[in-house]
C-alpha positions as CSV (number, residue, x, y, z in Angstrom):
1,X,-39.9,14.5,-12.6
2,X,-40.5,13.1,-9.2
3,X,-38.8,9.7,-8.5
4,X,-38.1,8.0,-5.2
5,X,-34.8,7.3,-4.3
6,X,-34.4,3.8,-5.9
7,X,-36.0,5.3,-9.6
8,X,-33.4,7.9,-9.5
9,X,-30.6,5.2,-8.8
10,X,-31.9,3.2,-11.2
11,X,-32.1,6.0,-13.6
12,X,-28.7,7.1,-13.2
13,X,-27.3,3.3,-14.0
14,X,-29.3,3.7,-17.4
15,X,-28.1,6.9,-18.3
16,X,-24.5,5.5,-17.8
17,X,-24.7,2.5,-20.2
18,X,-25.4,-0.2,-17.9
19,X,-26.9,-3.3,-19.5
20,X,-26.7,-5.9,-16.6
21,X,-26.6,-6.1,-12.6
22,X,-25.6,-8.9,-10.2
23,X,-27.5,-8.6,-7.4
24,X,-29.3,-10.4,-4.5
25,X,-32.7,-8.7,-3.2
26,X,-32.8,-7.7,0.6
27,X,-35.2,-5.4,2.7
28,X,-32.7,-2.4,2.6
29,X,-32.6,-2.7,-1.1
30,X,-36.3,-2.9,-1.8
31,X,-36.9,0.6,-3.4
32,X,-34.2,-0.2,-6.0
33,X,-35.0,-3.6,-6.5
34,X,-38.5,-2.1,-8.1
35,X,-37.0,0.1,-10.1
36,X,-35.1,-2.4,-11.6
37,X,-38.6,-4.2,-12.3
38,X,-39.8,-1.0,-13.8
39,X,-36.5,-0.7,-16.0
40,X,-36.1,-4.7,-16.6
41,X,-36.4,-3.9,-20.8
42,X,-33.1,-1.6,-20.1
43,X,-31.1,-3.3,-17.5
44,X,-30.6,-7.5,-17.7
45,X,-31.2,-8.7,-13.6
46,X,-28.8,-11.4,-12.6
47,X,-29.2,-13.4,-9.0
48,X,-26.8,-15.9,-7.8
49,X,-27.5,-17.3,-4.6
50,X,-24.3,-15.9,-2.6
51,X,-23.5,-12.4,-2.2
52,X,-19.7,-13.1,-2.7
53,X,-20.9,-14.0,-6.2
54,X,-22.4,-10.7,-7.1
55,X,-18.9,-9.1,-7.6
56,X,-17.0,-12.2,-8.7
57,X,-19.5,-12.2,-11.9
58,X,-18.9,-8.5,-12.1
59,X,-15.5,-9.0,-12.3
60,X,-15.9,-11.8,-14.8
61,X,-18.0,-9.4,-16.9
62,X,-15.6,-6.4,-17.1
63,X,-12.9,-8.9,-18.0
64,X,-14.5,-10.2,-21.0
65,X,-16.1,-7.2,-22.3
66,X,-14.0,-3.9,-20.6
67,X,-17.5,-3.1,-19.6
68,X,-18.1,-1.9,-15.8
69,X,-19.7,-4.8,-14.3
70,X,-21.9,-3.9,-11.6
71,X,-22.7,-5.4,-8.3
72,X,-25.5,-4.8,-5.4
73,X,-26.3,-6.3,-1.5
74,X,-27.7,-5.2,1.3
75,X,-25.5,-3.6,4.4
76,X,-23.4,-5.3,6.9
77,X,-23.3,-9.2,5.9
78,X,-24.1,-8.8,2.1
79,X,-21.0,-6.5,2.3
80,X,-19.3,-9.0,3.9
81,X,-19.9,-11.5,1.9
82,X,-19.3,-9.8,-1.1
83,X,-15.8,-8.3,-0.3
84,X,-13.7,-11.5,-1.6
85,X,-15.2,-10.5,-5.2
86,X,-14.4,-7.0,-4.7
87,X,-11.1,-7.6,-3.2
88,X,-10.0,-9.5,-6.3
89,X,-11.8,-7.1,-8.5
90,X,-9.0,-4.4,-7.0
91,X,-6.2,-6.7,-7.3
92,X,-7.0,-7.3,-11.0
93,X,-7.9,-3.8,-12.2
94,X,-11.5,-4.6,-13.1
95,X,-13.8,-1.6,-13.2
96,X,-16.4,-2.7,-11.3
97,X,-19.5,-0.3,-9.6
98,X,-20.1,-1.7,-6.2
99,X,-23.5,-0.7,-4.8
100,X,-24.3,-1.2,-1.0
101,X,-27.3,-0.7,0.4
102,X,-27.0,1.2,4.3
103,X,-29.0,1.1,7.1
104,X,-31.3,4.0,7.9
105,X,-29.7,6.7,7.7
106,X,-29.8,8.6,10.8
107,X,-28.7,5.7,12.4
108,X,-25.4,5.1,10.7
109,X,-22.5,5.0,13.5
110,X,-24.8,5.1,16.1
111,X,-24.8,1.6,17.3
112,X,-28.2,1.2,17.9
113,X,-27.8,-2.2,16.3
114,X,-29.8,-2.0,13.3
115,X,-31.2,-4.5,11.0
116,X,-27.0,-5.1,9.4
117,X,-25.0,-2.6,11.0
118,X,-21.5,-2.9,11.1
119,X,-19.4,-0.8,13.2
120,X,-17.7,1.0,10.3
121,X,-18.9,0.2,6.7
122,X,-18.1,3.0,4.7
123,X,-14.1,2.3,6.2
124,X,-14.5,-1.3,4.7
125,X,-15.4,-0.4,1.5
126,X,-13.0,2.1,0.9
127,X,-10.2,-0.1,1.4
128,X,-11.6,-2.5,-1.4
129,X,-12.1,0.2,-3.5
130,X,-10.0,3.3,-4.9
131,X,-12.9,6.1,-4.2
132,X,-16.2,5.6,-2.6
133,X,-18.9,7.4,-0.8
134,X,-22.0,7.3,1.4
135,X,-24.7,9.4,0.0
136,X,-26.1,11.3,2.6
137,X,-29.1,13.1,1.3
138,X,-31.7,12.0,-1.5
139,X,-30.4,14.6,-4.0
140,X,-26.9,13.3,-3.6
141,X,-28.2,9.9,-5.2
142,X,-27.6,11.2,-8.7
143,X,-24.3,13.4,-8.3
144,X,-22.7,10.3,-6.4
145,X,-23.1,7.9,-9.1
146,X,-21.7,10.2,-11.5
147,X,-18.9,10.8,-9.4
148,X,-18.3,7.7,-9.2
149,X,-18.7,6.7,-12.9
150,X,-16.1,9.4,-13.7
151,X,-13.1,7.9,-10.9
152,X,-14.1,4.3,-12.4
153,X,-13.3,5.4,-15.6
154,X,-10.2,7.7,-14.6
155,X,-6.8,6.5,-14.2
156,X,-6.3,2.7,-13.0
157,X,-9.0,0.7,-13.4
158,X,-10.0,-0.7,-10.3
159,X,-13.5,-0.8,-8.7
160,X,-15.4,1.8,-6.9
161,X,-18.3,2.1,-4.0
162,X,-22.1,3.7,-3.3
163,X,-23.2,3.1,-0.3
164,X,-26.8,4.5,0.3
165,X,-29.2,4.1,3.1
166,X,-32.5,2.6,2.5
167,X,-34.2,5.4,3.6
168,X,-33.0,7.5,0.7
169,X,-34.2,5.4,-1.7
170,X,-37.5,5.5,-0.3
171,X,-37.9,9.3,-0.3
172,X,-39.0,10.9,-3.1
173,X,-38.2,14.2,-4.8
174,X,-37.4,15.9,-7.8
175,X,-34.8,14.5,-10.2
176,X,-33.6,16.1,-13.5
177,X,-30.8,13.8,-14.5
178,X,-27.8,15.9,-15.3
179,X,-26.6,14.4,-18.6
180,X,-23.8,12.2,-18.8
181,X,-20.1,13.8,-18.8
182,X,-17.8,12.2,-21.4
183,X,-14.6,9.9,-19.7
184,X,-11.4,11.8,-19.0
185,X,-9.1,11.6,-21.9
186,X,-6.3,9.2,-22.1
187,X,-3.0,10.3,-20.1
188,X,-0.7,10.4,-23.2
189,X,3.2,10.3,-22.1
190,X,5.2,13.7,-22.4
191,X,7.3,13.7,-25.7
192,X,10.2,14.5,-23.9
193,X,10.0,10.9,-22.2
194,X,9.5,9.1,-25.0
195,X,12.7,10.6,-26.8
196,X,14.6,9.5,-23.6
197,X,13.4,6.2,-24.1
198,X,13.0,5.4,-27.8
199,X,17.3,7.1,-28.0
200,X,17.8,4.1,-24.8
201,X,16.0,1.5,-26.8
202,X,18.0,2.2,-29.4
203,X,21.2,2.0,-28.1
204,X,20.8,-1.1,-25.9
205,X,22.2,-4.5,-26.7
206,X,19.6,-6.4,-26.0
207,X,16.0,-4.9,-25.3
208,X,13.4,-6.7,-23.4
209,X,9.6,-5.3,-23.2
210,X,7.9,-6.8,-19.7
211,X,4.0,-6.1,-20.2
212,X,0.9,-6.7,-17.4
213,X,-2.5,-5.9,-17.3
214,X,-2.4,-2.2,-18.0
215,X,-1.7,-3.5,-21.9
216,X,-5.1,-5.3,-21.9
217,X,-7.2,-2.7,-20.1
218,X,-5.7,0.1,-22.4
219,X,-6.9,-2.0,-25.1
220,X,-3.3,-1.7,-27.0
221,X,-2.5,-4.9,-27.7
222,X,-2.1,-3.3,-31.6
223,X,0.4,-1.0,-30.3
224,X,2.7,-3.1,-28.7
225,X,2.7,-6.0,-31.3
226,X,3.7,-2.8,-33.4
227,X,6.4,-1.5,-31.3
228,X,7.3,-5.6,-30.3
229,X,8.1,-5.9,-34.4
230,X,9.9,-2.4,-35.1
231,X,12.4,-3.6,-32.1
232,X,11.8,-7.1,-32.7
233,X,12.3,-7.5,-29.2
234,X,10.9,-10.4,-27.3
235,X,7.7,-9.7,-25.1
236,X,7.4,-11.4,-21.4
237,X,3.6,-11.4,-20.6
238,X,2.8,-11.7,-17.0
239,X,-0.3,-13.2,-15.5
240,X,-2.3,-10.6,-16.1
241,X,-0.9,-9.5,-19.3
242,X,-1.3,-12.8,-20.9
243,X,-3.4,-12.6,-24.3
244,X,-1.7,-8.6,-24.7
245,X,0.6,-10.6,-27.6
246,X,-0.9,-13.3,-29.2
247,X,0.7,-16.7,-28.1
248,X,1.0,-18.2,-32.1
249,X,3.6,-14.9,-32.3
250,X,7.1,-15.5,-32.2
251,X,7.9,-12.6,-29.7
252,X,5.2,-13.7,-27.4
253,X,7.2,-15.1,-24.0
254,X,5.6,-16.6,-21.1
255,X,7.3,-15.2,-17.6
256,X,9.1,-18.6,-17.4
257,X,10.2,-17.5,-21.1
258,X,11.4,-14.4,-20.0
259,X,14.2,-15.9,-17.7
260,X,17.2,-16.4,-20.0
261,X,15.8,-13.3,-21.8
262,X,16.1,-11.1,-18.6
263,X,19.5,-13.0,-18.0
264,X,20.7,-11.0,-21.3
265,X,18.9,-8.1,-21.2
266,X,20.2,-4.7,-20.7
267,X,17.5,-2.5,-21.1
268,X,13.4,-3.6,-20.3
269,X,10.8,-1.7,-20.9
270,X,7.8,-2.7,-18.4
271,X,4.3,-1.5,-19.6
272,X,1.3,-1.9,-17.6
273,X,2.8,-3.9,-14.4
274,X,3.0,-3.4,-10.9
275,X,6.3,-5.5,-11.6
276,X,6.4,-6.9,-7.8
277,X,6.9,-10.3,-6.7
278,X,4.1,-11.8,-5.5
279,X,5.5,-12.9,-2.1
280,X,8.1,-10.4,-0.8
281,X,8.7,-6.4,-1.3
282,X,11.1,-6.9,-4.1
283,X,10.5,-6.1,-8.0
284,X,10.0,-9.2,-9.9
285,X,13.6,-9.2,-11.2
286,X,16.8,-7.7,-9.6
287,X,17.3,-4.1,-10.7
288,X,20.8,-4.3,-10.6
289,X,22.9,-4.2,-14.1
290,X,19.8,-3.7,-16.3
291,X,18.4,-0.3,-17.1
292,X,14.4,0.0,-16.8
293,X,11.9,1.7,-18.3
294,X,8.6,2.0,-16.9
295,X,5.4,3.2,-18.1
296,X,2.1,3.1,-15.7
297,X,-0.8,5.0,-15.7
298,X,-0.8,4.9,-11.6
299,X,2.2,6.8,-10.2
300,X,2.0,4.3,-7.4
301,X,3.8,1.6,-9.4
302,X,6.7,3.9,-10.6
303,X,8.3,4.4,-7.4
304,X,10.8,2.4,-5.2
305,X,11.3,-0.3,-4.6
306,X,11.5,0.2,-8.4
307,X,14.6,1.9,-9.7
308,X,12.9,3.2,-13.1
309,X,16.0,5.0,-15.4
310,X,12.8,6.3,-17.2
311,X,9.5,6.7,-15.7
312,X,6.2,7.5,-17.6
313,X,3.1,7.9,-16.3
314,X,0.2,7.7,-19.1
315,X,-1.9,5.6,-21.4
316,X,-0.2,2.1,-22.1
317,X,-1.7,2.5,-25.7
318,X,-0.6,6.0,-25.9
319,X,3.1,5.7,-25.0
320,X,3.6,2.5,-27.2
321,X,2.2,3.7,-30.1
322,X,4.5,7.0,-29.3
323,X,7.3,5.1,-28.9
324,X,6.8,2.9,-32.2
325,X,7.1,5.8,-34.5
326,X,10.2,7.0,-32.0
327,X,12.8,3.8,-31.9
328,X,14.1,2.6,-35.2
329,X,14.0,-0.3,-37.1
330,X,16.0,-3.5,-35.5
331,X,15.9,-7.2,-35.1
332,X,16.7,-7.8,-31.5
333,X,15.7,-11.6,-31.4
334,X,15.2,-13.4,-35.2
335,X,12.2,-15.8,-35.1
336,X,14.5,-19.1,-34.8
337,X,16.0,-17.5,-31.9
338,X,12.9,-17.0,-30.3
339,X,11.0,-20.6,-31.2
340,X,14.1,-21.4,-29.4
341,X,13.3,-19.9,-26.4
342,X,10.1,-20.5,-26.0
343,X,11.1,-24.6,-27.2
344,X,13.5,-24.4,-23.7
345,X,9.9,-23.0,-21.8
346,X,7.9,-25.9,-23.2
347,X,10.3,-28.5,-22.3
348,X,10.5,-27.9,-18.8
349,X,6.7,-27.5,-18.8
350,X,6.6,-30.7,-20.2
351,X,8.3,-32.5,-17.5
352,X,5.5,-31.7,-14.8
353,X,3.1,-34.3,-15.4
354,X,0.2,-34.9,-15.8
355,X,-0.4,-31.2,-15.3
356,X,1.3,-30.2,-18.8
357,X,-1.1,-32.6,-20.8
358,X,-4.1,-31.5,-19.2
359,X,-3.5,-28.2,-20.5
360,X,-2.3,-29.1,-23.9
361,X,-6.0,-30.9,-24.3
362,X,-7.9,-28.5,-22.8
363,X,-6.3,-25.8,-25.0
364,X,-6.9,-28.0,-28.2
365,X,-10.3,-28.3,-27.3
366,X,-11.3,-24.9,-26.3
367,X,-12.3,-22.6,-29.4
368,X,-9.1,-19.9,-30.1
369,X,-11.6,-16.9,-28.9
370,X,-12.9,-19.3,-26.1
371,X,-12.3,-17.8,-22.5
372,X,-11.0,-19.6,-20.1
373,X,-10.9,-19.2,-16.4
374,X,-7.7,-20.0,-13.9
375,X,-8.2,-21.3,-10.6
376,X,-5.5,-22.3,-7.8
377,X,-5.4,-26.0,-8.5
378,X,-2.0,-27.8,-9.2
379,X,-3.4,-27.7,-12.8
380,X,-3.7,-24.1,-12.7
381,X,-1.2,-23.2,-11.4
382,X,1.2,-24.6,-14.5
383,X,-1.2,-22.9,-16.8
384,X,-0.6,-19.6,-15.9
385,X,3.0,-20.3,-18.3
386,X,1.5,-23.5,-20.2
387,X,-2.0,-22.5,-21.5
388,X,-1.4,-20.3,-24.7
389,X,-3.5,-17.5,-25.2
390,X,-4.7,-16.1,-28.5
391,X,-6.4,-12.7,-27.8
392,X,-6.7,-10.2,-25.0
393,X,-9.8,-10.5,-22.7
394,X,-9.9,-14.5,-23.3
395,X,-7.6,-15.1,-20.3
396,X,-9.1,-14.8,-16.3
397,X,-7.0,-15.1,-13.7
398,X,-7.2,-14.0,-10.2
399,X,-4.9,-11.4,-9.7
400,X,-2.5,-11.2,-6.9
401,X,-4.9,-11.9,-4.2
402,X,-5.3,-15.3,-5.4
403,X,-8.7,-16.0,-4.4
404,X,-9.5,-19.4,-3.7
405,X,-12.7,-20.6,-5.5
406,X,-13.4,-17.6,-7.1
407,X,-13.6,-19.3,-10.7
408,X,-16.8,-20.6,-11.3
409,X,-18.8,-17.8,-10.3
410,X,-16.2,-15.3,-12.1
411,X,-17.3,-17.5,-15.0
412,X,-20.5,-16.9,-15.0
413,X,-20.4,-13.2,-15.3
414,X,-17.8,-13.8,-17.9
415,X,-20.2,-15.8,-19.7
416,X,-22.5,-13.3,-20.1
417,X,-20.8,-10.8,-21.7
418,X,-19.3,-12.9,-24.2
419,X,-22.9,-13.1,-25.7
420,X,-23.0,-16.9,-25.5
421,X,-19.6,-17.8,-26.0
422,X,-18.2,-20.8,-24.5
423,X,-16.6,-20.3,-21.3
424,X,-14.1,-23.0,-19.8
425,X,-13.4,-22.5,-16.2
426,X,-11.3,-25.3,-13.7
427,X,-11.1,-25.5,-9.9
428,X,-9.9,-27.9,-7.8
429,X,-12.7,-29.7,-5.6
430,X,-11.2,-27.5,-2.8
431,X,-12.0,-24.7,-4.4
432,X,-15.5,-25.5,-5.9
433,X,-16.4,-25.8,-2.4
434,X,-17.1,-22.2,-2.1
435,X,-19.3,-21.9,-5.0
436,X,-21.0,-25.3,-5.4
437,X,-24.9,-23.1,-5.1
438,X,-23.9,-21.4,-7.9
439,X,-24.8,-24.4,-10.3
440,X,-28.4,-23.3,-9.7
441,X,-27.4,-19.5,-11.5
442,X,-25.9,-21.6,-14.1
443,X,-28.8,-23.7,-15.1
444,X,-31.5,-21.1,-14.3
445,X,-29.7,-18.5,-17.0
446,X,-29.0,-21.4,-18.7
447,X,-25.0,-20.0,-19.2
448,X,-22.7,-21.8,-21.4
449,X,-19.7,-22.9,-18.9
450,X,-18.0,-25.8,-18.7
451,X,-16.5,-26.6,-15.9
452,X,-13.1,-28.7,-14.8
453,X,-13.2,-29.9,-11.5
454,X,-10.1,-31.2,-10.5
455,X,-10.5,-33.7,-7.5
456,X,-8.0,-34.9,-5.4
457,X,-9.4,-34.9,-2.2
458,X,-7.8,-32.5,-0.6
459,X,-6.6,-29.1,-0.6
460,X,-4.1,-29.9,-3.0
461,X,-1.6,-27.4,-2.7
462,X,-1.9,-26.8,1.2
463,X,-1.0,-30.4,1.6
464,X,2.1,-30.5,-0.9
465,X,3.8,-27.4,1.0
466,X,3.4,-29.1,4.6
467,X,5.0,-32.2,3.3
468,X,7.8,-30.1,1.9
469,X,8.3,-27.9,5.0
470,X,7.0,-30.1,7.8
471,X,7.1,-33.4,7.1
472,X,3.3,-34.1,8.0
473,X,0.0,-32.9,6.9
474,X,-3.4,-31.3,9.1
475,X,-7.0,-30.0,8.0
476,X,-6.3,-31.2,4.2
477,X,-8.5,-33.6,3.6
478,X,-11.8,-33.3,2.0
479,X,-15.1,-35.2,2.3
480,X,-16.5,-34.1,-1.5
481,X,-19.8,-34.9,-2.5
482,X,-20.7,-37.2,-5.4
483,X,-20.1,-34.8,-8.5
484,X,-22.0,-36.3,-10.6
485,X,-25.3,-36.6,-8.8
486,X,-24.2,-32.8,-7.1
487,X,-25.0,-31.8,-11.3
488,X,-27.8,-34.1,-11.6
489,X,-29.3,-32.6,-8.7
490,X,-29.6,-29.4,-10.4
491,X,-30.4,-30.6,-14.2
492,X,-26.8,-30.4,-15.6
493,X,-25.3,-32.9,-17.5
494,X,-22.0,-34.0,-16.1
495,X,-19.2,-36.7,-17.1
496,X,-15.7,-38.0,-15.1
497,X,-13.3,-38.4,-17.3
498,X,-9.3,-39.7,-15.8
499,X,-7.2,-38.9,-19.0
500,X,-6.5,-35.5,-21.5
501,X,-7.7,-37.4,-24.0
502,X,-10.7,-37.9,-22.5
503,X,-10.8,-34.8,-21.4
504,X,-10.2,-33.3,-24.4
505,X,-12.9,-34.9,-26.1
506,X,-15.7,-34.2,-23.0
507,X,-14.6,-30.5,-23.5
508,X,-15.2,-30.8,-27.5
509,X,-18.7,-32.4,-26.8
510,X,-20.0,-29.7,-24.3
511,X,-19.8,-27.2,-27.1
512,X,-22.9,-28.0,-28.4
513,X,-24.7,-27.9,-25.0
514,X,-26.9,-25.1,-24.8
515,X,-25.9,-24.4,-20.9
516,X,-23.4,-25.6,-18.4
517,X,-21.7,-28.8,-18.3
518,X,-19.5,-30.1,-15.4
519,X,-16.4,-32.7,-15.9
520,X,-15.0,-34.5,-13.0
521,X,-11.4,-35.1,-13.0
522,X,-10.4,-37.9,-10.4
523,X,-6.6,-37.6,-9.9
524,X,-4.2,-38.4,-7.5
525,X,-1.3,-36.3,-6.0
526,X,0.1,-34.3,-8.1
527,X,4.3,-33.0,-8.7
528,X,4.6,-29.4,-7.9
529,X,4.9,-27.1,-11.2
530,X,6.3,-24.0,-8.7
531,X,9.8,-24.0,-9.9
532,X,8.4,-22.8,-13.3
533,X,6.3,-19.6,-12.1
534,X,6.9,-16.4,-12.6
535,X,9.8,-14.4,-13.6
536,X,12.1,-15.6,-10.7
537,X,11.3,-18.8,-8.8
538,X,10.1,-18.2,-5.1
539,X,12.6,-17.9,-2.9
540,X,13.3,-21.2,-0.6
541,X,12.0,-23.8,-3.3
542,X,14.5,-26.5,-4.1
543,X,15.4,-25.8,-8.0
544,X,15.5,-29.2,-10.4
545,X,19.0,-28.4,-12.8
546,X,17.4,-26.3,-15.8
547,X,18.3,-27.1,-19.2
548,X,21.7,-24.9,-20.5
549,X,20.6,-21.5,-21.7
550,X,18.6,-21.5,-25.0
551,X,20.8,-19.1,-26.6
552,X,24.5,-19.9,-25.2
553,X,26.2,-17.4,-27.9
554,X,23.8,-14.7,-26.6
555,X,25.2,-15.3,-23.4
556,X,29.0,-15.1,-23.7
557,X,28.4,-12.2,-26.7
């Protein structure tokens, strides 16, 4: 059947499942732009009005529903724009199909300063992205895409990139349409690794499993609640693993949790995690004394600075489920124990106010399967260990890239593949500076978000560390519009709200909104909840005295 190059593109997203695009139109994207009219009964079309958004909603998509979100702009500054979302799309592990349109294509490198040329595109992409390619010829159009459908769905998750010229998807030729190959099987782990690790999990004195977002993506959150309760071994979440073990379950340990159970641990078993400190090229806990297993399904993250006793590359579901039916029955932490620990947690989390009560309300408010959406604020910062989380996929966070602003928009895609679930999402009025146009996507699709903006005046946290380290404070302060009339403006009802009760109760009423709702938080300068994150403190902050170690006989045992 003859197609031009945009039917064929088209053609090939719908053989491959996909339900929904984020896009914005552009003259290099024309051809496919059509198609997409001619296929709207098969693919959902969703425009924000910044490129950068395009791939934050994809990411927000795949998060939610483990489905490949998909994201299209034109060459040269729609690629631009859109590389924060695709940056934090890699950093998260978000399969994620990033389309780009090129300019014609016998001019690519040339310099002839096309309509969008950038000196080197296809070099941009591909360090975004963990495989990509430039189609070259219209009858690549097809084989690309599948190529690139089978890397997405091969090893890490992480996104990948098509770029093709508009000329391409102008021509027209024959297309058959290959049919679709099935994914690559799950890694599973060797047997002879797992019988080294279930016979050192058995001997150790005190186990500890350490589990990231490989546990979500591999969808085994089964698996390790299974092998969790056939140790009974305490299980540190981090950041991105948060929601692999429900929070109501007594194993279930935030990082800041996990402290005084690394302090006794002799043996950790680390599933899913890059396990590296987030500012310096060290593991996310000393190595030294403490006998590590790791499983990954990139090789990449089982090598130094990592000093793995065991290393096992394959499916996170896979190996724990292997290793349940290995290691034998044991109660490494009894439940009191562990309501003890997390009790020591919740009490230093307490003391940052009004940060901690914040969260509590939100949290009471927010449906157990609602999703919610971190942002760097001072308030989301503390709830990366504060906000409980019941079930995978209902957590967002930003990854290690820590993209500022990035939350409302990744809402939005979110939102639409939870089917019309409500979606909480909070940024700082820093932060919703980047995406303030994006309240006209979420009352033209008419999206249930609510959103928390947190405003201060300033760049919150910007300001906080040049007081600590310099004394004085530059280019923090913020002129903000008037929130209220901002939602007004585009038909969404608003309210500003100064306590968590109030809060609380604003979150409880959007509910029954049919669409988005924004609530202003007015609040002044807040203490600084860093001494609480992560597995280890960062390095140079001065430490307030922590309470004595939740389980003193542990310690001297």
């Amino acid at each position: 059947m003859e197609m031009t190059g945009g039917q064929a593109l088209v053609a090939n997203l719908v053989r491959h499942d996909v339900r929904d695009i984020f896009f914005i139109p552009g003259i290099q994207l024309d051809w496919a732009v059509e198609a997409l009219r001619q296929n709207a009964s098969a693919i959902r079309q969703f425009v924000p009005r910044h490129e950068q958004s395009t791939t934050y909603m994809a990411d927000g998509y795949y998060r939610v529903s483990g489905r490949p979100g998909v994201a299209m702009v034109v060459p040269g500054p729609g690629v631009l724009n859109a590389g924060a979302g695709l940056a934090t799309a890699y950093g998260a592990n978000s399969k994620l199909l990033f389309l780009a349109g090129q300019i014609h294509s016998g001019a690519v490198g040339k310099g002839y300063g096309n309509l969008h040329e950038i000196k080197d595109q296809t070099g941009l992409i591909a360090g975004l992205t963990k495989w990509n390619a430039r189609v070259r010829a219209r009858s690549e159009i097809g084989p690309t895409l599948d190529a690139a459908f089978a890397a997405m769905h091969s090893g890490r998750p992480r996104p990948v990139g098509v770029e093709v010229p508009y000329d391409l998807l102008v021509a027209q030729a024959d297309e058959a349409g290959a049919p679709v190959a099935p994914p690559a099987p799950p890694v599973p782990p060797a047997q002879t690794d797992i019988d080294r690790a279930a016979a050192l999990l058995d001997k150790a004195r005190f186990p500890v499993l350490y589990v990231g977002g490989g546990v979500i993506a591999a969808g085994a959150s089964t698996q390790l609640q299974r092998l969790a309760e056939r140790l009974g071994a305490p299980v540190v979440m981090s950041d991105n693993g948060l929601g692999a073990l429900s929070a109501r379950h007594p194993l279930a340990m935030s990082a800041l949790a996990g402290r005084p159970l690394f302090e006794l641990a002799d043996v950790v078993l680390v599933v899913g995690s890059r396990f590296m400190d987030a500012m310096a090229p060290v593991p996310s806990w000393p190595m030294a004394g403490i006998q590590y297993i790791f499983v990954n399904i990139d090789a990449a993250d089982l090598t130094p600075p990592r000093q793995p006793a065991i290393a096992i590359q394959a499916d996170a579901a896979l190996a724990l489920d292997a290793l349940a039916q290995a290691v034998a029955r044991r109660e490494v932490l009894g439940e009191s124990e562990a309501r003890q620990v997390q009790a020591w947690a919740q009490g230093q989390i307490d003391t940052v106010a009004p940060q901690s009560a914040f969260i509590q309300a939100m949290r009471a408010a927010l449906p157990e399967d609602g999703i919610f959406v971190n942002e760097l604020t001072q308030v989301g910062y503390l709830s990366r260990v504060a906000f409980p989380v019941y079930q995978p996929r209902t957590y967002i966070g930003p990854g290690y890239q820590g993209t500022l602003g990035y939350s409302f928009p990744t809402a939005l895609g979110a939102s639409i593949a939870a089917g019309g679930k409500r979606v909480l999402a909070i940024t700082g009025d820093g932060g919703f500076g980047w995406s303030y146009q994006e309240l006209a996507t979420a009352r033209k699709y008419r999206l249930p978000v609510t959103l928390v903006v947190f405003n201060d005046g300033h760049f919150g946290n910007v300001r906080a560390i040049q007081r600590r380290l310099f004394g004085a404070e530059v280019a923090v302060e913020l002129e903000n519009p008037d929130f209220a009339l901002l939602a007004r403006a585009f038909g969404i009802p608003s309210q500003s709200v100064t306590t968590p009760e109030a809060l609380g109760a604003a979150i409880r009423a959007s509910l029954n909104e049919p669409g988005p709702v924004l609530i202003e938080v007015p609040v002044g300068e807040m203490p600084s909840p860093w001494h609480l994150l992560r597995l280890q403190p960062m390095a140079g902050l001065k430490m307030p005295d922590a309470p004595p170690h939740p389980l003193p006989h542990r310690r001297l045992a």
